[in-house]
DOLO-740513 format. One record per atom (N, C-alpha, C, O): x, y, z. Coordinates in steps of 0.2 Angstrom, whole numbers, plus 5000, padded with zeros to 4 digits. Each point is the difference from the previous one (the first is absolute). Example, Ala and Ser with C-alpha at 12.3 -4.5 7.8 and 13.67 -1.06 7.14 Angstrom:
BEGIN
506649725039/499650065000/500450065000/500549995003/499350064993/500450065001/499650055003/500350065001/
***
This chain:
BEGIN
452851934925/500549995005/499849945005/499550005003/500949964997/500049945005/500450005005/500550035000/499349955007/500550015006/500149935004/499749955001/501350065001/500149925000/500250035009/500250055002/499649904999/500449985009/500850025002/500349954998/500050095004/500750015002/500249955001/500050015006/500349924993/500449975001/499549955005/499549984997/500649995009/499449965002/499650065007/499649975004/500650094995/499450035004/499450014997/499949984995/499550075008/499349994999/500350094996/500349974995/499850065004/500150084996/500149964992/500349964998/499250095000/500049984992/500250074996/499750055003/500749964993/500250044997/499749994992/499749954998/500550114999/499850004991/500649984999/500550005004/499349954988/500549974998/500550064996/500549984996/499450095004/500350034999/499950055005/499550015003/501150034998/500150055005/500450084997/500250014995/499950035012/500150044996/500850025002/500149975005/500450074994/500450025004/500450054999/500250004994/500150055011/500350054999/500550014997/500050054996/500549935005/500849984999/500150044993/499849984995/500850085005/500050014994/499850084998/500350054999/499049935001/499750074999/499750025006/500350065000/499349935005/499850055002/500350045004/500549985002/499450095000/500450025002/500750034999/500550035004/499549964989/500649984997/499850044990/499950064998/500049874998/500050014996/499350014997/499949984994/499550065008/499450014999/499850045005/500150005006/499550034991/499650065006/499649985002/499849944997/499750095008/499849975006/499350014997/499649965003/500150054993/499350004995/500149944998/499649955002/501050034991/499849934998/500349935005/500149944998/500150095008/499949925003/499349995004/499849955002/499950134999/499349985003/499549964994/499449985001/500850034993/499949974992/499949935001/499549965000/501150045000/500449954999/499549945006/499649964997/500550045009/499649995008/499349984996/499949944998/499850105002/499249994999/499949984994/499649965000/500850054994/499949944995/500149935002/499649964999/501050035005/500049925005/499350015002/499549994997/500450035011/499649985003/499449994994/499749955000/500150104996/499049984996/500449934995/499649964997/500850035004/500249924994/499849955006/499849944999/500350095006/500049945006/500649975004/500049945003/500550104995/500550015005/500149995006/499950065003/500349895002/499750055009/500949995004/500150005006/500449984989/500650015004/500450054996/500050014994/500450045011/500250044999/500849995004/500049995006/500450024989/500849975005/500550065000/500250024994/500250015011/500450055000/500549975006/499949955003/500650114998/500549975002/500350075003/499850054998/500649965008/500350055003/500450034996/500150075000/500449894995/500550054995/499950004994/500450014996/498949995004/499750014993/499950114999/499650045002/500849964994/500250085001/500150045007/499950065000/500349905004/500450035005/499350015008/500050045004/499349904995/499550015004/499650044993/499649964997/500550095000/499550054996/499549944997/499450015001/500749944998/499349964996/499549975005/499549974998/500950025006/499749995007/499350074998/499449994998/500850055005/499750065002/499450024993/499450025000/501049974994/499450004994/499649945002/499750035004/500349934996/499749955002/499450015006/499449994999/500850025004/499750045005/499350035002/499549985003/500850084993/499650064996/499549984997/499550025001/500649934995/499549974997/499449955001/499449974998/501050025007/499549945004/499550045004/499549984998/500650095007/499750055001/499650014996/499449995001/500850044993/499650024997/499449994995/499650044997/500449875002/499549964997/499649985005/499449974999/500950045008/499749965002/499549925003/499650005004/500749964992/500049935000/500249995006/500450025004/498949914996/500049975006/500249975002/499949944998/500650085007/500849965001/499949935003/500549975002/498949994997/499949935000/500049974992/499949944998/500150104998/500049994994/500549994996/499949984994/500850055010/500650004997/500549975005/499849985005/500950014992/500649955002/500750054997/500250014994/500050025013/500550034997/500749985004/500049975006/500550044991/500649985002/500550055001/500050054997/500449925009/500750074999/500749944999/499949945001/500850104999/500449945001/500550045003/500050075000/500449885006/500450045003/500849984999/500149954997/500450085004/500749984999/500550074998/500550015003/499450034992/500450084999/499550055002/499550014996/500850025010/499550075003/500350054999/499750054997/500849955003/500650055001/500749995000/500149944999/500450105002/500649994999/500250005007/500649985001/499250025005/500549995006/499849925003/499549964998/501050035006/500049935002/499249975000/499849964996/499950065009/499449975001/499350034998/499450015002/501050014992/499350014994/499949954995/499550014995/500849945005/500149964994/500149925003/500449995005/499449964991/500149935003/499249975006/499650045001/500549915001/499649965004/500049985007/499949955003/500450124998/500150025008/499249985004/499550004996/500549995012/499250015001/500050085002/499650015004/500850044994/499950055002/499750054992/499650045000/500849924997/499850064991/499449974997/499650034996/500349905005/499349965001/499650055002/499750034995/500349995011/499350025004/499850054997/499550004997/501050075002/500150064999/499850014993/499750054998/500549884996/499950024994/499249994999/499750034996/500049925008/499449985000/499550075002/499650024996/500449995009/499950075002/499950064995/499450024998/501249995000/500050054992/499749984996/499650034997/500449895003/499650014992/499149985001/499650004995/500249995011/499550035002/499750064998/499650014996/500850045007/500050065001/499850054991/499650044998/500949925001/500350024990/499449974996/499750044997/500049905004/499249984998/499550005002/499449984998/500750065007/499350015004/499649955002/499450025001/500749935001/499549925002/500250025006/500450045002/499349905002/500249975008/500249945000/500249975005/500050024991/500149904998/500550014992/499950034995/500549925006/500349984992/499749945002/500049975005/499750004987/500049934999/500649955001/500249965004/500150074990/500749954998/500650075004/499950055002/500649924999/500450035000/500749945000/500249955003/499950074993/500849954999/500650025001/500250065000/500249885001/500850035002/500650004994/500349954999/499750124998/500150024994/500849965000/499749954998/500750055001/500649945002/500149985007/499950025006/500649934991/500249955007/500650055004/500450024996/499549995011/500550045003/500749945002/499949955004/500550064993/500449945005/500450035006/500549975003/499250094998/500550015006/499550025007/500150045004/499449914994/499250005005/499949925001/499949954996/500250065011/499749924999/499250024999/499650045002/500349884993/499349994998/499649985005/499450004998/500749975009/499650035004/499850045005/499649995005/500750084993/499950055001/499550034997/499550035002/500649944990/499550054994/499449965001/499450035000/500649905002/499349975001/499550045006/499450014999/501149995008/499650045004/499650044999/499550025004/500850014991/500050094999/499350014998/499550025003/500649954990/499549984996/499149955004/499450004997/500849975006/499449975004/500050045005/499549975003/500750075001/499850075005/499550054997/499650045003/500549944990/499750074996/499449984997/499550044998/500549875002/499549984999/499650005004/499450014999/500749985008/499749995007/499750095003/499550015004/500950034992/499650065002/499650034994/499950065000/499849904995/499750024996/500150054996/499650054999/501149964999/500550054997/499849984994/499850054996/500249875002/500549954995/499349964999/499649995005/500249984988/499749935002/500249934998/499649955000/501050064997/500449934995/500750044997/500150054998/500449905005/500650045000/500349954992/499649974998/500850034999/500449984995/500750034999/500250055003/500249914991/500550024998/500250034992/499750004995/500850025006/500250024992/500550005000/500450025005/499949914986/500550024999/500549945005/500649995000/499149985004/500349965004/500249934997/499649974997/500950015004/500149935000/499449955001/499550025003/500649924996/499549955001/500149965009/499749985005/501150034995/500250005006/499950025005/499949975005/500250094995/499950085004/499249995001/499849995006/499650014991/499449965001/499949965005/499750005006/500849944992/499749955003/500450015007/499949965004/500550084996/500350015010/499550045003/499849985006/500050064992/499650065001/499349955003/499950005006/499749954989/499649955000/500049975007/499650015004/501049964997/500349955005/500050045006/499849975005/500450104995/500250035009/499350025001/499950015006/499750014990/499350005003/499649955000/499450025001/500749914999/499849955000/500249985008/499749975004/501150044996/500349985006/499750065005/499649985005/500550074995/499750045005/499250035001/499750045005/500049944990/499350005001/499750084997/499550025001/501050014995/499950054996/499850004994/500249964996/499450085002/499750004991/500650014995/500450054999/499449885000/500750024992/499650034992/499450024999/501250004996/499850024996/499849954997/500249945000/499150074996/499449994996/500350024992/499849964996/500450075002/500150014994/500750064996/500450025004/499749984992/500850024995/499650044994/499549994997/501050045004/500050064992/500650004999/500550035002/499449914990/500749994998/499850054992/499450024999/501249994997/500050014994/499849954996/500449954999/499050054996/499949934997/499550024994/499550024999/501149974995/499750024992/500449924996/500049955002/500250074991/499849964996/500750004999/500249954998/500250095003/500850005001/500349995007/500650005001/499050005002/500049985009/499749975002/499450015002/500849934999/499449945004/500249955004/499549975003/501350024997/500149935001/500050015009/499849955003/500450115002/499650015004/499449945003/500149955003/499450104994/499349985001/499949934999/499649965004/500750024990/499949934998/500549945002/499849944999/500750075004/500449965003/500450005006/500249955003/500150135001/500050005005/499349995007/500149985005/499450054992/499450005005/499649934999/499449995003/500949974992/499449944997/499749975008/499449995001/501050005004/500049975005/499550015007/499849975004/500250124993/499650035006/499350025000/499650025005/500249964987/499450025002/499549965002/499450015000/500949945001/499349945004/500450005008/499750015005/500949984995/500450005007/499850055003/499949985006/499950084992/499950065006/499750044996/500350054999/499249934996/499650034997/499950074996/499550034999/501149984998/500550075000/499350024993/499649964997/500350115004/499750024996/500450064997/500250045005/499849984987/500250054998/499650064996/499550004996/501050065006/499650054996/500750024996/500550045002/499549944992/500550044995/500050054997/499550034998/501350005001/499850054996/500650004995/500449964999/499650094997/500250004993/499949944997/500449965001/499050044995/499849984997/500249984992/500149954997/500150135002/500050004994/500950034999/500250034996/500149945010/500550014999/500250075001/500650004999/499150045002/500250085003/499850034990/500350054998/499349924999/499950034992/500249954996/499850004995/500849965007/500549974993/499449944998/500149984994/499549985010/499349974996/499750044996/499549974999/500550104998/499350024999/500450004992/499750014994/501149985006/500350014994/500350074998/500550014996/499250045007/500250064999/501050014999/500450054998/499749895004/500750015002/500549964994/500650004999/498949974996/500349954995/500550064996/500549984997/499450075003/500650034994/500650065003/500450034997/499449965009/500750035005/499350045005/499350005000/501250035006/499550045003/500150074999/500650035000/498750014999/499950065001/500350065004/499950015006/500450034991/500250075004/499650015007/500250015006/499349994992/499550025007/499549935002/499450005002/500949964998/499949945004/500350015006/500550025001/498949945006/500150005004/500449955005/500149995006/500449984986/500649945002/500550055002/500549995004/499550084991/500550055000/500350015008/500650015001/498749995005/500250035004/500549955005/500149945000/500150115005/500649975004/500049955005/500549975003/498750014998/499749965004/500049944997/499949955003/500150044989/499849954998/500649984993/499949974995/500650055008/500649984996/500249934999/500349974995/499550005011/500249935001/499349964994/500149954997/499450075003/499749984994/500050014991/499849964995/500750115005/500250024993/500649955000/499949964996/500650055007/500649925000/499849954999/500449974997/499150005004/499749924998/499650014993/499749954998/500450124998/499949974995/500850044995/499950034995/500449965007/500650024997/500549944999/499949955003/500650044993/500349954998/499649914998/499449995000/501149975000/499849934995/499250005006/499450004998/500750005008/499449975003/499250054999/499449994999/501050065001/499350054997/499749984995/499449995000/501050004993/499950004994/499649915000/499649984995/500649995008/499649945003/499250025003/499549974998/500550075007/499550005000/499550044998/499449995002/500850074993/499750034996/499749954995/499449994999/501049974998/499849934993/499549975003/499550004997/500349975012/499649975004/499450034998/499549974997/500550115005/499350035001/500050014993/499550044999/500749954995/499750024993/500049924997/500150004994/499849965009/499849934999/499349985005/499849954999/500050095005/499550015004/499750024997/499549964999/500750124997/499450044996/499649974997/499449995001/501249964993/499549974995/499449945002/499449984998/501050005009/499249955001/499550035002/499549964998/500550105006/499550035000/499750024995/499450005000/500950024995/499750034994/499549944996/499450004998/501149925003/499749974997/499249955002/499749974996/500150065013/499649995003/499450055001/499449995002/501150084994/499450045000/499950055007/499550035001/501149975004/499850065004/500750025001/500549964998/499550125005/500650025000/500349985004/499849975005/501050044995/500849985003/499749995010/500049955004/499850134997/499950015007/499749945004/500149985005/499350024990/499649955002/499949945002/499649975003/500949994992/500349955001/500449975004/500049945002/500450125000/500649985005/499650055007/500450015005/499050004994/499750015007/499549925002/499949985006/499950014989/499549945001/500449965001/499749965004/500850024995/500649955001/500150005008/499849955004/500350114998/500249995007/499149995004/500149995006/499550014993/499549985003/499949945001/499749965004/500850044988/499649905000/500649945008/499949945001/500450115003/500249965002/499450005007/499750055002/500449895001/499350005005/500450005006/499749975004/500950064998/500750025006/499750085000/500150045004/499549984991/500150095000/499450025000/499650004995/500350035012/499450025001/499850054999/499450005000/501150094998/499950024997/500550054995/500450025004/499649994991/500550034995/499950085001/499550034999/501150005003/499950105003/500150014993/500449974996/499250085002/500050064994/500450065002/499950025006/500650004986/500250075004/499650034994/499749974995/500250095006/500050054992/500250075001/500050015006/500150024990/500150085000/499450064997/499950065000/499649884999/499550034999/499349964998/500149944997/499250085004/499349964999/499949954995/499849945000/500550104995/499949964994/500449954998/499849964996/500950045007/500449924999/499949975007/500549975002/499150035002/499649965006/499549974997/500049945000/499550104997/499549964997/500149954995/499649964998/500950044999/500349944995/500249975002/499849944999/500650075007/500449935002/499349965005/499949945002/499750114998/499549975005/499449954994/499649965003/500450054992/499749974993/500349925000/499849974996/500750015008/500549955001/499549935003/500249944999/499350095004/499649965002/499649964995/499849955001/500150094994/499449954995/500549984995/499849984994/500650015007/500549954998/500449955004/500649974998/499250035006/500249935005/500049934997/500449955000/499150054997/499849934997/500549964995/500249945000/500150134996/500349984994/500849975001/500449994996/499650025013/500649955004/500049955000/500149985006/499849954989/499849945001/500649975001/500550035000/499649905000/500549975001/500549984993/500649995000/498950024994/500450004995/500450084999/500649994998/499250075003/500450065000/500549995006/500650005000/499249995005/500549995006/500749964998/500550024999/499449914999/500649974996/500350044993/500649985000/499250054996/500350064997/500450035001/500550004997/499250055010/500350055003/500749975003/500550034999/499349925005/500549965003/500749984997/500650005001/499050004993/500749974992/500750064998/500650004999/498750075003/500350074999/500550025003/500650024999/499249955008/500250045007/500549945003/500550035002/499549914999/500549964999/499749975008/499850045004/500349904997/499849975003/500350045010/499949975005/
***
C-alpha cells in the first residue's frame, strides 16, 4: 500500500480505501464488516468513508462499534462522514448551518471519535446559500469537530463559489470532491474538474470504482435474481444497463475483459488500477460484501504497473475518448 497527499494538504491517505455505502448496516452483518474493516486496515488501509444516509445512520454506528472494538490508534486512521439526507422533516436534510452542526454531532456520536477527518457536503443544497455551508463547515473546523471539509458530487462551478467566498471572507474552503469515477464514468473527473486541481488544488477520493460490480463483468449476460442491482436503491443503476445504451456498455466491459485476459490479470483489476493511474486521485473507496472479495480487489495493487501507456491508449480506444 502507498499513501498519496489529499489534494495539496499535508493528510496522506491509502491509495485504496474503504467504504460503507451499500452494505453495512444494511446488506451484511455486523461480523463481516468487522472482516471486512481489519482485513483493510492489516492490508494497510487507514481511510475509512461513511455517510449519515448510509442505511439510515446504522453504518455509521457498525462502524463505530468497530472502531471501539479494535481499538486502533486513532492517529492511525482517517475517517469520514458526509452530510445532506438526515431525515424527512424540513431541517433534517440539505446544508443548512443548522442540520450541518446536528448531523456532525450524530455522526460523532454513531462513530465514536472526537474529530471526523474528512467530512464532505454530500450534494449541493441550492436552497442554502453557499456562504452559509462554508461557515458552517469552518465553525466545525475551528471547534475541532472537523479537520478538512470537501464536497460530493458537486459541480466544478459550485467548487469554485464555495472556493472563492472563503477566499473573500477569510474562511476555509473545500479541499477536496467525491465524485463517481470508473471506466464508464470519467469525463467528470477528466474534463470538468481539469481546471481545479492545480487552481485550488482539489484532491479526490472516488468511489465506485468498479462501477457498483458491472467492471468485474458479472453483469455481461444479464443480471442475477439476487443481485444487488435488484434492490430499490439501486434501480437507477439496473436502467443503465437496459436498452441500446446498456447493450453498449455491456460490449465496453466484455472488450475490457479480453484485454485483461490478454495482459494476464483479472477484469477488476484492471479497471481498479486504471483508476489509480490517474495522479488527480488520491484515493480509490472499496465497497465489498465480504473479506474475501476485498482481498482481491485489494491484490489490484501488484498490478498497477501493467497500467502502462501502451494499455492505457487501449483502453482508451475501448471506452472512447
Amino acid at each position: 500500500m502507498e499513501y498519496r497527499r489529499l489534494g495539496n494538504s499535508g493528510l496522506k491517505v491509502s491509495e485504496f480505501s474503504f467504504g460503507a455505502w451499500v452494505t453495512f448496516g444494511s446488506q451484511v452483518e455486523d461480523k463481516t464488516a468487522l472482516e471486512c474493516m481489519k482485513a483493510a486496515y492489516d492490508a494497510g488501509v487507514n481511510f475509512f468513508d461513511n455517510a449519515e444516509v448510509y442505511a439510515g445512520g446504522r453504518a455509521e454506528t457498525v462502524m463505530g462499534n468497530i472502531f471501539k472494538k479494535m481499538g486502533w490508534d486513532r492517529t492511525g486512521y482517517v475517517v469520514s462522514s458526509k452530510v445532506f439526507w438526515g431525515g424527512k422533516l424540513p431541517n433534517q436534510k440539505g446544508l443548512s448551518r443548522k442540520h450541518i452542526m446536528e448531523a456532525c454531532d450524530a455522526a460523532l456520536k454513531r462513530l465514536q471519535v472526537d474529530y471526523l477527518d474528512l467530512y464532505f457536503c454530500h450534494r449541493p443544497d441550492p436552497e442554502t446559500p453557499i456562504e452559509e455551508t462554508v461557515r458552517a463547515m469552518t465553525d466545525l473546523i475551528h471547534q475541532g469537530k472537523v479537520l478538512y471539509w470537501g464536497t460530493s458530487e458537486w459541480s466544478a462551478e459550485s467548487i469554485k463559489d464555495a472556493y472563492n467566498i472563503a477566499r473573500k471572507y477569510m474562511l476555509i474552503p473545500p479541499t477536496m470532491e467525491q465524485p463517481e469515477y470508473n471506466l464508464l464514468h470519467k469525463d467528470k473527473v477528466e474534463t470538468e474538474f481539469a481546471s481545479l486541481y492545480k487552481e485550488i488544488g482539489l484532491g479526490l477520493t472516488i468511489w465506485s470504482p468498479l462501477a457498483s460490480g458491472v467492471l468485474t463483468g458479472k453483469y455481461n449476460n444479464g443480471i442475477p435474481k439476487d443481485s444487488r442491482l435488484n434492490q430499490p436503491s439501486l434501480s437507477w443503476l439496473k436502467d443503465s444497463l437496459s436498452g441500446e445504451e446498456g447493450e453498449k456498455r455491456i460490449n465496453k466491459v466484455k472488450r475490457l475483459g479480453v484485454l485483461a485476459s490478454d495482459i494476464g490479470i483479472p477484469l477488476n483489476h484492471l479497471a481498479l488500477a486504471w483508476c489509480l493511474s490517474n495522479e488527480n486521485v488520491s484515493s480509490v473507496i472499496l465497497g465489498a460484501s465480504n473479506a474475501g472479495q476485498l482481498k482481491d480487489n485489494l491484490k489490484a495493487l501488484d498490478n498497477k504497473k501493467a497500467i502502462n501507456n501502451e494499455i492505457l491508449q487501449k483502453i482508451k480506444e475501448i471506452i472512447g475518448n
